[in-house]
C-alpha distance (Angstrom), angle and dihedral (degrees) to the residues before:
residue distance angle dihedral
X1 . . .
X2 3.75 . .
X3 3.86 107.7 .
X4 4.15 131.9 -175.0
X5 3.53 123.2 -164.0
X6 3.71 123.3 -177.1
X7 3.62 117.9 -160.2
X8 3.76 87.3 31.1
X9 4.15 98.7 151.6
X10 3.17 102.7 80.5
X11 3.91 146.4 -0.1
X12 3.72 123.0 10.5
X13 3.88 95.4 -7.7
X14 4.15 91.1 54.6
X15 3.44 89.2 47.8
X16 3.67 99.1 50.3
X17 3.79 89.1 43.6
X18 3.62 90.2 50.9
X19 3.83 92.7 52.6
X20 3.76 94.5 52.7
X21 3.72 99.9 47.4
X22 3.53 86.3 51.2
X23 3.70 88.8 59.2
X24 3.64 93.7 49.6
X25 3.39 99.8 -93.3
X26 3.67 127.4 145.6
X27 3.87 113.1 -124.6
X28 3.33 135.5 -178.1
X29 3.71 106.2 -163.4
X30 4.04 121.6 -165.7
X31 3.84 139.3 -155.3
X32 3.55 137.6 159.1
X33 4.08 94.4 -108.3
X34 3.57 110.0 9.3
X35 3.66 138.1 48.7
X36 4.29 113.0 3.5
X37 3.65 99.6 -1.8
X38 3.59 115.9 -120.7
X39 4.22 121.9 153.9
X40 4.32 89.2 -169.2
X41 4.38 77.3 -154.9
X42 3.36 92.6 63.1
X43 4.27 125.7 73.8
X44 3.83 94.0 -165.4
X45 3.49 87.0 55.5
X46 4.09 95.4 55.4
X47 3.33 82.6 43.6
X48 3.37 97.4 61.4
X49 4.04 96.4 38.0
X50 3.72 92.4 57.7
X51 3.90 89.4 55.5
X52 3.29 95.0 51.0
X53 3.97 92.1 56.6
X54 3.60 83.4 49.4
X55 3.62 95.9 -153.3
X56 3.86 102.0 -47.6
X57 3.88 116.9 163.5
X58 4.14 99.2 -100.7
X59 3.90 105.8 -157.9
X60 3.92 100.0 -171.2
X61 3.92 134.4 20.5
X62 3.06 126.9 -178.6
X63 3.40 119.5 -164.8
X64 4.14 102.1 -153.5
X65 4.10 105.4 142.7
X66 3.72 107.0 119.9
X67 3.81 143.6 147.0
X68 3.28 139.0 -162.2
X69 3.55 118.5 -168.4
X70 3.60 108.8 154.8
X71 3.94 95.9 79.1
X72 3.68 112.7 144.4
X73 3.71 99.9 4.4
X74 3.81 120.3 158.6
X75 3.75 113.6 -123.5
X76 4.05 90.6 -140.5
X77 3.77 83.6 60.9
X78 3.84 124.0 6.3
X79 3.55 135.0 73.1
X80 3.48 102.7 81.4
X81 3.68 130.9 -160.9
X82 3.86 84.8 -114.1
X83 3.40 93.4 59.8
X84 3.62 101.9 52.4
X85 3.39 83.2 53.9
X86 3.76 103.9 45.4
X87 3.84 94.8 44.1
X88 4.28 93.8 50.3
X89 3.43 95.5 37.6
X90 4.07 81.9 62.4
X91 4.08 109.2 25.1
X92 4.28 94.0 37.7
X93 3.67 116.7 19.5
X94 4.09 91.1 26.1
X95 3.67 79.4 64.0
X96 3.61 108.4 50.4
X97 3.89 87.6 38.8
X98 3.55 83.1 61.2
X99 3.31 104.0 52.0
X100 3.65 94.5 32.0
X101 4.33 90.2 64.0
X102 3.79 92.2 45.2
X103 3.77 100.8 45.8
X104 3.59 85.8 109.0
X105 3.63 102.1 47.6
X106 4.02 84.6 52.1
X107 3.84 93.7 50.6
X108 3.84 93.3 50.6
X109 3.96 82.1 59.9
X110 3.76 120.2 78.8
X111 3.33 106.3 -118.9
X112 3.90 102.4 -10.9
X113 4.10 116.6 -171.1
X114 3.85 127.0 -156.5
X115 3.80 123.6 -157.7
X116 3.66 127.3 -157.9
X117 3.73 122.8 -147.1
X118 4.13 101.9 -149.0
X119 3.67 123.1 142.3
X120 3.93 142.0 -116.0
X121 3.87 80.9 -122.5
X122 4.28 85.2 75.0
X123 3.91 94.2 49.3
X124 3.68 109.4 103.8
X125 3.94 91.9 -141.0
X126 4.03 84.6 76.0
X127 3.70 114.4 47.5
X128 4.07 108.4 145.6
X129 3.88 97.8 157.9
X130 3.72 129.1 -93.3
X131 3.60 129.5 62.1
X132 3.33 93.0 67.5
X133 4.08 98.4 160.2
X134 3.62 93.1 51.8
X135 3.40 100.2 41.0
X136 3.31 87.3 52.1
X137 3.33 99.8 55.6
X138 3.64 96.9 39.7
X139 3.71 94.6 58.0
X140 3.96 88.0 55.8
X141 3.89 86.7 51.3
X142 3.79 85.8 56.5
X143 3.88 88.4 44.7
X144 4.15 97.1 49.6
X145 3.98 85.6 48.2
X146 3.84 84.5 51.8
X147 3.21 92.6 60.4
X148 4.02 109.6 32.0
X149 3.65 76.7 67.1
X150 3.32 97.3 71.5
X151 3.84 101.4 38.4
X152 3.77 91.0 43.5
X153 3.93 95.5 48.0
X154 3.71 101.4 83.4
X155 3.48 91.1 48.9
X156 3.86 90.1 55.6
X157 3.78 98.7 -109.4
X158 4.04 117.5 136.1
X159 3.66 124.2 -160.3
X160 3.34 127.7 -176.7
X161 3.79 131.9 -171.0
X162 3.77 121.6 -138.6
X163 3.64 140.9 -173.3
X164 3.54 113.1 -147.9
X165 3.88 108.2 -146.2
X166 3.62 118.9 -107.0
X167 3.79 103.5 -71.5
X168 3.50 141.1 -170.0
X169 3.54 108.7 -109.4
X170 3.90 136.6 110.8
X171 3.92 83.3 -79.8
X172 3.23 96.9 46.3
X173 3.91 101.3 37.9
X174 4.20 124.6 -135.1
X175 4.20 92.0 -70.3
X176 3.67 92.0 61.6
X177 3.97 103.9 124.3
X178 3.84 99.6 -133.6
X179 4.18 139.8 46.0
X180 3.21 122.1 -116.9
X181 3.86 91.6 -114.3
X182 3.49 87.2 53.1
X183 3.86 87.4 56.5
X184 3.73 104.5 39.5
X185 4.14 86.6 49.5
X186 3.64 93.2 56.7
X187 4.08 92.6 41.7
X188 3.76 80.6 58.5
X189 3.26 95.2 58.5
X190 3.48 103.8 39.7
X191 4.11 86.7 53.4
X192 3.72 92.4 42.4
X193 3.70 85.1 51.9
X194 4.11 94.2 47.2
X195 3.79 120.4 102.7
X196 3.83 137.2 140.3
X197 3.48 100.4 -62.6
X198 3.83 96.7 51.8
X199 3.77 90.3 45.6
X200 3.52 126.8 137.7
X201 4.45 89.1 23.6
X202 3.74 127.0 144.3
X203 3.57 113.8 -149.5
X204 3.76 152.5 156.2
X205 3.88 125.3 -93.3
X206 3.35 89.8 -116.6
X207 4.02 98.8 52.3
X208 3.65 104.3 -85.6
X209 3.84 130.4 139.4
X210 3.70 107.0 -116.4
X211 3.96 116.3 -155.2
X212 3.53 110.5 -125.4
């Protein structure tokens, strides 16, 4: 199995990547300095990554780069326009320009999945204040999975939408409630576990249904 993983140096996405190779897998894992180059922002940069697999069948991606850079900002005078930007240019559109360049890498593969890293921060079932930029752009990561799922579904394409658990990682900070090992094993079952008829799902790491 063929596997991508962006965000792959560090955190969830090295784990993950670490877990599969040691199964034998064959992953591919992608940052923007470090390993195969990849700066999700950027379309040159896609463009360039997709070459360079040259149309290989790509069984798995998960799509795991994310930032959050609006923690702790004061409503009177955070947020900044910069922000917004900075945060969907990587959680939404990084996303869909991901998928979008290696659509036919994952149609040469029989059966291929993709798996989107969001956050129970972006469901609308849990809105405590704050945040507002990457909640924000979270819950339109859950959205876009929503609906690749249907488009991708007749071609045989599952996605499924996970939130990873509050983890302790530089994202999450030291309170978080779960390792990242913890995380990245129950994101690998939850993807090994996704097909058709589960398609299109947002849930936990460890199993759950998530309300959107």
């Amino acid at each position: 199995m063929t596997i991508v993983i962006t965000g792959a140096s560090r955190g969830i996405g090295a784990t993950l990547a670490a877990q599969y190779k040691d199964a034998g897998e064959e992953v591919i894992g992608t940052a923007r300095g470090a390993g195969a180059v990849l700066d999700v922002t950027d379309p040159a940069s896609h463009t360039a990554f997709a070459a360079n697999l040259q149309g290989r069948p790509l069984d798995l991606l998960i799509c795991n780069a994310g930032v959050y850079v609006d923690k702790g900002d004061d409503l009177d005078t955070g947020f900044g326009p910069d922000l917004w930007a900075q945060s969907f240019a990587t959680n939404v559109t990084g996303v869909f320009l991901t998928v979008q360049s290696l659509m036919p890498n994952l149609r040469a593969a029989k059966g291929a999945k993709i798996a989107i890293i969001a956050s129970q921060m972006g469901s609308q079932t849990r809105a405590p204040g704050g945040s507002y930029i990457y909640r924000a752009s979270k819950a339109a990561a859950i959205n876009l999975g929503r609906n690749l799922a249907v488009d991708l579904k007749p071609e045989g394409i599952a996605v499924g939408i996970y939130h990873p658990g509050w983890v302790r990682t530089d994202m999450g900070g030291d309170q978080g409630e779960i390792s990242v090992a913890e995380s990245a094993q129950g994101l690998a079952q939850r993807i090994a576990a996704l097909d058709l008829a589960r398609t299109g799902a947002f849930e936990t790491w460890d199993g759950r249904a998530h309300p959107f």
